[in-house]
N, C-alpha and C positions, 0 to 999 in steps of 0.2 A: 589618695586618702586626704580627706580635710582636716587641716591640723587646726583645734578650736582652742585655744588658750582658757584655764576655769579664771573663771573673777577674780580679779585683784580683793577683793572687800571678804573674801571669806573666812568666818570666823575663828575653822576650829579645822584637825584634820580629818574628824567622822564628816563635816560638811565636804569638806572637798571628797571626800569616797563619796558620799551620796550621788555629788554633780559627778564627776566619773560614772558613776552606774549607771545613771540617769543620761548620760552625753553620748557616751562611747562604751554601750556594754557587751557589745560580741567583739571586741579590741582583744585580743591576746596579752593575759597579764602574768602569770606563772608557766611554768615547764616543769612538772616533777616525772622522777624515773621511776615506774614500778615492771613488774614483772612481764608487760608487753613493752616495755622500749617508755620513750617521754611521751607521758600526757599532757594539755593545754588547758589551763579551764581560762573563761576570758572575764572580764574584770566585773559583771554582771555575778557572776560565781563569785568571786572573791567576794563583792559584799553582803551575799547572801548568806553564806556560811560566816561571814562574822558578827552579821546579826545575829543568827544564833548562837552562837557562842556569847556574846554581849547579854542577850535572852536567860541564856545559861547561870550569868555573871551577878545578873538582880537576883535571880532565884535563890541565888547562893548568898544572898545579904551583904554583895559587895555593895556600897554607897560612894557616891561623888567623892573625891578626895584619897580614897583608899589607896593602898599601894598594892599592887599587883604584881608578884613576879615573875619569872621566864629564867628556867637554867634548864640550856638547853642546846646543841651543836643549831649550825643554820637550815633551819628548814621551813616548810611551806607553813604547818601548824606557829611555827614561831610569828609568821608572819600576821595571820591570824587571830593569835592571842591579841598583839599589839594591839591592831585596830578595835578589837573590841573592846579591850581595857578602856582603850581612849570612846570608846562611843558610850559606855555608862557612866563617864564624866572621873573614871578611877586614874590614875597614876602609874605609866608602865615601867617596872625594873628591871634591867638586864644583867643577868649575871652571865659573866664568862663561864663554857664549860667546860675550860681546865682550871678550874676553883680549886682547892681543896674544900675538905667539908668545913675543916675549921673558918678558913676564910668565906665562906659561902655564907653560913651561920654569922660572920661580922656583919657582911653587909645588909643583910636580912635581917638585923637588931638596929642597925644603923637608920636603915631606912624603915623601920619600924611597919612593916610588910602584915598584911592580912593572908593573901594566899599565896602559894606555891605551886609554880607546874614544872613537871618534870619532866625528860624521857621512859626514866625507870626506874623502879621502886628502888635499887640498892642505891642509886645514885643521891637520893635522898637519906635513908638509913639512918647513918652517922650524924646527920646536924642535929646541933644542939638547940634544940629549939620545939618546945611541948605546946606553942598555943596555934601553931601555923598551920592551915588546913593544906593537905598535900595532895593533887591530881598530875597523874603518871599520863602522860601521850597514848601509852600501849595500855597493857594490861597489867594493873599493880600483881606482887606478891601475894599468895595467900597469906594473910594476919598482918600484913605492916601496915594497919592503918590506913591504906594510900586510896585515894578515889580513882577510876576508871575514865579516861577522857569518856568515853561511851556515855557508861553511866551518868556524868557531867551533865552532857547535854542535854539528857532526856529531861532533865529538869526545866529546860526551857519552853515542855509543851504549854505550863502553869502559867507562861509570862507573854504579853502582847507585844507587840511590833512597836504599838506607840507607845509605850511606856521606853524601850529605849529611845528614840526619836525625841521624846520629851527630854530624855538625859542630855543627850549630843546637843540639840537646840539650847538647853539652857545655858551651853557653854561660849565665852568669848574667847579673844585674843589673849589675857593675861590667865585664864586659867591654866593650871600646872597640868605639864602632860608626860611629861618622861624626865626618871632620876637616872643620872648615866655617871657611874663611878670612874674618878678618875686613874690613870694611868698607876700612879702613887711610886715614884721611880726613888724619891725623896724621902717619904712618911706614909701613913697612911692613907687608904684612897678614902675620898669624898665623894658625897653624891651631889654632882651639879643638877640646878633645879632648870630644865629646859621649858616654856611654856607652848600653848600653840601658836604664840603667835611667834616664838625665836623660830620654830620650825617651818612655820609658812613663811616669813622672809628668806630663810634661808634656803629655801627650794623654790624660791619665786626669784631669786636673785641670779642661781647659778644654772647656764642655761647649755654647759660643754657638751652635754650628751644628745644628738638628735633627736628630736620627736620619735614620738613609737620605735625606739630604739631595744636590739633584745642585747642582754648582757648576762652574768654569772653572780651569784648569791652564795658566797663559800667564805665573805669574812665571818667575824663571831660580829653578829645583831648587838649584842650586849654593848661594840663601839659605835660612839658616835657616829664615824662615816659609814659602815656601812646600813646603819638604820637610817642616818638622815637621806645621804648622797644619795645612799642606794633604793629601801622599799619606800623610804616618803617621794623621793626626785623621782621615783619610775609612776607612782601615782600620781604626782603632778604633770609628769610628762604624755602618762598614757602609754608607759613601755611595759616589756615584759623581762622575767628574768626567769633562768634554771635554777633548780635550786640544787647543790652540789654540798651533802652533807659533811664529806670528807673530803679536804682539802689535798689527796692524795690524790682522788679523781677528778683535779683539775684537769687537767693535759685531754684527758678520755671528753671531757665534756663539751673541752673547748673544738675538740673535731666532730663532736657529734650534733653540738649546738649550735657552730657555726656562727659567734654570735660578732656583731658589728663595734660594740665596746666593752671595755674591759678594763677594772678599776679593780688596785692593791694597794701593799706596800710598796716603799722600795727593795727589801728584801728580797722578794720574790722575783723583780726584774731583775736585780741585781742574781741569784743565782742564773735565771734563763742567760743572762749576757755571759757568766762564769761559764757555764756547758756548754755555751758557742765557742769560746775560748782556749778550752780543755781540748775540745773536737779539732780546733785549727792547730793545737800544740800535735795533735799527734797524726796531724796529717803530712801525705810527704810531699816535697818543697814544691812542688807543679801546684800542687791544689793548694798550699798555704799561700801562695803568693798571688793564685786566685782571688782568694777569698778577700786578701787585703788590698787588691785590686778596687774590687767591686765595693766594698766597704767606704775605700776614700773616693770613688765616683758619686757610690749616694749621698757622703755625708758632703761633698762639695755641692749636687744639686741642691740639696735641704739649706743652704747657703746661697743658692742663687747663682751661683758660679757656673755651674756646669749642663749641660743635657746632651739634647740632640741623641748620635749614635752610638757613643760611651755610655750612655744611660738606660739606654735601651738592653744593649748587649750587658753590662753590667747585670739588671733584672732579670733578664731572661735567663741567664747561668748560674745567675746567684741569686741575688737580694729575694725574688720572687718566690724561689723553693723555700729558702728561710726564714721567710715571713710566713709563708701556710705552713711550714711544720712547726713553728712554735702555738701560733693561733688560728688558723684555719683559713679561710680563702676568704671570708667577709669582711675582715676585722678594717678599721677605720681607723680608730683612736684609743687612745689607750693613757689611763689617769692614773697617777701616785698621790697617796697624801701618806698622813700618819709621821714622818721622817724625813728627814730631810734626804734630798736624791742627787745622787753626782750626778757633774754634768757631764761625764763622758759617756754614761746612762744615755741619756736624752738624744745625745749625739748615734751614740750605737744606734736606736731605734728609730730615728730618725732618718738615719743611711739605708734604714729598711724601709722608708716610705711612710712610717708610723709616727707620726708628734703623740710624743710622750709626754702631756700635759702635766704641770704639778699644782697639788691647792696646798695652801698652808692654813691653819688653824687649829683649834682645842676642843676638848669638850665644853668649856665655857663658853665658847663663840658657835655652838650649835655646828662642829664642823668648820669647814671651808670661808676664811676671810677675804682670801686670795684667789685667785685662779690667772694660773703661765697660758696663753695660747701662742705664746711668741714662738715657742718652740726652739730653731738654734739662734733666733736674735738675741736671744735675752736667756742663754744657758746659763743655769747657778740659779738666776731669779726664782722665785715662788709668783710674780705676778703681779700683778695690780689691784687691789680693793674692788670686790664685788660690790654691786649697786646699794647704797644707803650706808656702806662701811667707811667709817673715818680712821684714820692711820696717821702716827705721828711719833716722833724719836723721843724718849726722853732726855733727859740731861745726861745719863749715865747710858744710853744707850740701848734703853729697853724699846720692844716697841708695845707702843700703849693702842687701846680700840675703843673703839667705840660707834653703837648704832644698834639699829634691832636686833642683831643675831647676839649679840651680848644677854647672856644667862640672868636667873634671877639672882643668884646665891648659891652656897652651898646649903644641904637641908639641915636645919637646925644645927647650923653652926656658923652663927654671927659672927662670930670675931674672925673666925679663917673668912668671910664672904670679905666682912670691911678690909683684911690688910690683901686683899685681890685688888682693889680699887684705889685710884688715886683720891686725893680727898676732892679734884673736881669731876669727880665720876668716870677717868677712866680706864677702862680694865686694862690689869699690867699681864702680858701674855708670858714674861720667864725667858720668851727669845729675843737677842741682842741681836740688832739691825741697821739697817740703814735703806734712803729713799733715795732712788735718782733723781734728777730731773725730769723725766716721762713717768713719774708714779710705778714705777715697778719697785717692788721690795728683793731685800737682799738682806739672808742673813746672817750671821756669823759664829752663833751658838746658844748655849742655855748658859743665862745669868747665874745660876746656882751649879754648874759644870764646868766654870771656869776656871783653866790651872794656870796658879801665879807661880811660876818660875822664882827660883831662889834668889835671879836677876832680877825680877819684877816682873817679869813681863808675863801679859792676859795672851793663852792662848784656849782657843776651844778645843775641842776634843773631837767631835764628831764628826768634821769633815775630814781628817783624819784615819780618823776607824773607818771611814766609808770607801776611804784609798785601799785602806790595809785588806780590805775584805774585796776588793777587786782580784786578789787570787786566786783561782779556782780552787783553793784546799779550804781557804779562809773562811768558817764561819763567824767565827764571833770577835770582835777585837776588843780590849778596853787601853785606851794611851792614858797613861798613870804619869804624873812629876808635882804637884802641887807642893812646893815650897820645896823644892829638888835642884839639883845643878844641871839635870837634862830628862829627858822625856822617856819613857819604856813604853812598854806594850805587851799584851798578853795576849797570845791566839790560843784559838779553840781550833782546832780542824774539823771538819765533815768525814765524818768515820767510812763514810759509804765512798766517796770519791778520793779518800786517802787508801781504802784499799785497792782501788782500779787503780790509782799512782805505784804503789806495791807494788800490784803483780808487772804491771809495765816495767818498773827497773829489775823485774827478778829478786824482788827484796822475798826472804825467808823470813819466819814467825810470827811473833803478835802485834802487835796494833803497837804497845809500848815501847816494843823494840822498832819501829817503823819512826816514832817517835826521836830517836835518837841517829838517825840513818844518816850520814855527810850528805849522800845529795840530797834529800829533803832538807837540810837546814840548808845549805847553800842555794837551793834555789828559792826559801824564800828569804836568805836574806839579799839576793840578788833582786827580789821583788822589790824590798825596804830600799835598799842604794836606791831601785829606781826612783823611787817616791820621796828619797831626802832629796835628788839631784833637783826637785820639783818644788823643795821647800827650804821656804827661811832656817839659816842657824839656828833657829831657839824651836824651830819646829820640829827638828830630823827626830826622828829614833833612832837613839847611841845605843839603847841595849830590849832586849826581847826576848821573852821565854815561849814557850810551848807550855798549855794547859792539860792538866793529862786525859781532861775529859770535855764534853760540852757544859757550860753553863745552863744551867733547868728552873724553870719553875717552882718544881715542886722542891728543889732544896733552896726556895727563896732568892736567890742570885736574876732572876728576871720577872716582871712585871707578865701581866697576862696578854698584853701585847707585844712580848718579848723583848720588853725593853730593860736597858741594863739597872740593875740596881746596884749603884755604881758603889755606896758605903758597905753594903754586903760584900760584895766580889771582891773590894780591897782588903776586908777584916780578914775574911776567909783565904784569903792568897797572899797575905801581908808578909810572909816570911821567904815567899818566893818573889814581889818586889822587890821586897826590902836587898836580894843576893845582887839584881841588877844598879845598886848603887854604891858597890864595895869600890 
């Protein structure tokens, strides 16, 4: 296959779909699952069907500038909407769809939104909000108001082909193309103003994923990465993806999809590395000493150190099985963003043969500033400055950016855009860093997560939590001491693999009382020892509770990319802190 790179000079992202259509239209671009197994439609199909929907979108008295939303799990229609928003010159918004309604209704007043699509009628129901026209995926409820995707379309028999053509053409580089709310860990989310042209730098920049590469569509579209990295980089690249609505049928998709790359959080590697873990804790001493055999063979090859016939035999008993049962027999590469990733992560997957690549960036920066391909040279790093990205330390140690993937603004809200920016223009990213001498970055934490020690001393938090969740019980951690004499921690367990720990020790009754169990606290405080032995005095955790549940969403304790909302989780847990510093 002839790999044709589209033009540098192209204006908008409906131009580049057109030149896709137009270059390579029987190309393989989606994989969805219906009732005979996955279908394929190839990138020809993709723009066809979002002309019409675009078609749709004039009929419906959407105009250039509008905002258009999306709440909605990841699917092939989400894909869909996008591109058409952007081909009638409207504005696409992504809302996560584990919202509540009240929060849904914020951003959708925020961003002062024209229409609404939904999966289903109930899911809209509840917002508060009487001028917003609402079309359901499926089929609406009788009387709620809702329009019928169906119906939707039929609207665009009234409207011609060049009239959208005319919309997309009239667009350049700096027109607004996607409002993408931020994480809001701290305050309130914002809507970052992305144009076409931060999104075609930033997919023209970053090149990790081979050509016509197939991959998986299971984050929430609503983030950054996976709308930019993911459906814009696959149509820059001319790849395909599955699209896996439920995040539960990962594992099923990844055996059936067989796909070549594969791009998350670190959360999620970090579980898969946790289950490898748990499975070597309970195997007996012949096979555990296997396992960790073959583990420091690959991770010494991935180092350069080792091959030949240890390497071989290593693969073939080990690393090779546990590399196709986690992701299947193709897989190539594999990419982290969103969070920072330990580096024993990288190592682990590494030792399997797999570079575990990391990008670092924001929603401000369209995504990805960074990209790791060093793999174990450069473990910890986020990488080097993608092509046209400027990087530089502050005086306080922020790291500041600057270059085209850099945002316009927040929408309509000047004074949060101006205090993002230095007064010489450039964007202050919130993570404290530092630069080698070979341009790779390194970072150290979040400027506003920083705990000052009662001694003074700045320590971060979240390379920390990243240790602590190396457990295999461990889901959630938060390390607490700001203005303290020492450091605590709160874990959250996974209910599901705290009960397979249970029935293993023969532990009797509920979850709470499992909770309180001597060898569960013992063995993780024998995790904690190991992880002081590994850290400065002013770092160790002297003291640590047990949370009695998971941390959630919906009682506000985590952001929609599960990020901690660290003022909440302290107010709320304040009197169980507060016992760790008697």
């Amino acid at each position: 296959m002839t790999i044709q790179q589209p033009p540098a000079d192209l204006p908008s992202i409906p131009a580049l779909l057109a030149w896709r259509a137009s270059h390579t239209p029987d190309w393989p671009a989606a994989q969805v699952r219906d009732a005979g197994g996955w279908q394929t439609l190839d990138w020809g199909e993709i723009a066809r069907r979002s002309e019409t929907l675009a078609r749709a979108l004039i009929a419906a008295g959407v105009q250039p500038g509008d905002r258009v939303a999306i709440w909605s799990r990841t699917r092939l229609e989400w894909s869909l909407l996008d591109f058409a928003v952007l081909c009638v010159g409207a504005v696409s918004v992504g809302l996560y769809p584990s919202l509540t309604p009240a929060q849904a209704t914020q951003q959708l007043q925020r961003a002062d939104c024209r229409l609404l699509f939904v999966e289903h009628s109930a899911q809209a129901q509840a917002l508060d909000t009487q001028v917003l026209q609402i079309v359901c995926l499926g089929q609406p409820e009788p009387g709620s108001g809702h329009q019928g995707l169906e119906a939707f379309l039929a609207q665009a028999a009234d409207i011609s082909v060049e009239k959208v053509r005319q919309r997309w053409k009239a667009l350049d580089r700096d027109a607004l193309a996607n409002l993408v709310f931020t994480s809001g860990t701290t305050g309130e989310p914002k809507a970052a103003m992305l144009s076409h042209g931060n999104l075609l730098a930033s997919i023209s920049a970053y090149h990790l994923p081979p050509p016509s590469y197939t991959g998986l569509a299971f984050l929430p579209m609503a983030h950054v990465g996976e709308r930019v990295i993911g459906q814009y980089q696959r149509l820059w690249c001319g790849a395909q993806s599955a699209y896996v609505p439920d995040i539960n049928e990962v594992p099923k998709a990844l055996h059936e999809i067989q796909p070549d790359y594969f791009g998350s959080v670190p959360r999620l590697f970090e579980k898969l590395h946790g289950a490898v873990m748990a499975q070597r804790d309970a195997m007996p001493a012949g096979k555990r000493r296997l396992l960790d055999w073959a583990l420091r063979v690959g991770t010494r090859h991935a180092q350069g150190q080792v091959g030949g016939l240890p390497l071989l035999l290593a693969r073939r008993l080990v690393l090779d099985k546990l590399r196709q049962r986690l992701f299947g027999s193709r897989i190539r590469v594999l990419v982290s963003g969103g969070a920072p990733l330990d580096a024993n992560l990288v190592a682990f997957f590494s030792a399997l043969g797999l570079p575990l690549c990391e990008g670092w960036g924001m929603s401000e920066s369209t995504a990805f500033l960074t990209s790791n391909e060093a793999g174990l040279r450069k473990p910890g790093s986020v990488g080097r400055a993608l092509p046209g990205v400027e990087l530089r330390i502050g005086e306080d140690g922020e790291v500041l950016v600057r270059g085209p993937l850099v945002f316009q603004g927040y929408f309509r809200q000047p004074d949060k855009t101006a205090e993002t920016f230095t007064e010489d223009g450039w964007l202050r990213s919130g993570d404290l860093g530092r630069l080698d001498d070979q341009g790779y970055l390194w970072l150290t934490g979040r400027k506003k997560e920083l705990i000052i020690t009662a001694g003074g001393k700045n320590i971060a938090p979240t390379p920390i939590e990243a240790r602590l969740k190396q457990h295999p019980l461990v889901e959630q951690a938060l390390v607490h001491g700001d203005r303290r004499k020492h450091l605590s921690a709160l874990l959250a367990l996974d209910p599901q693999r705290l009960e397979v720990w249970a029935r293993r020790h023969d532990l009797a009754g509920e979850q709470t009382d499992w909770l309180h169990a001597p060898a569960l606290l013992a063995d993780l405080q024998s995790h904690i020892d190991s992880l002081n032995a590994e850290l400065s005095q002013v770092e160790r955790i002297k003291a640590w509770a047990l949370l009695p549940r998971l941390l959630s969403q919906e009682e506000d304790e985590l952001t929609p990319t599960q990020k901690l909302k660290r003022p909440v989780v302290e107010r709320r847990f304040a009197e169980l802190l507060n016992g760790l510093y008697g």
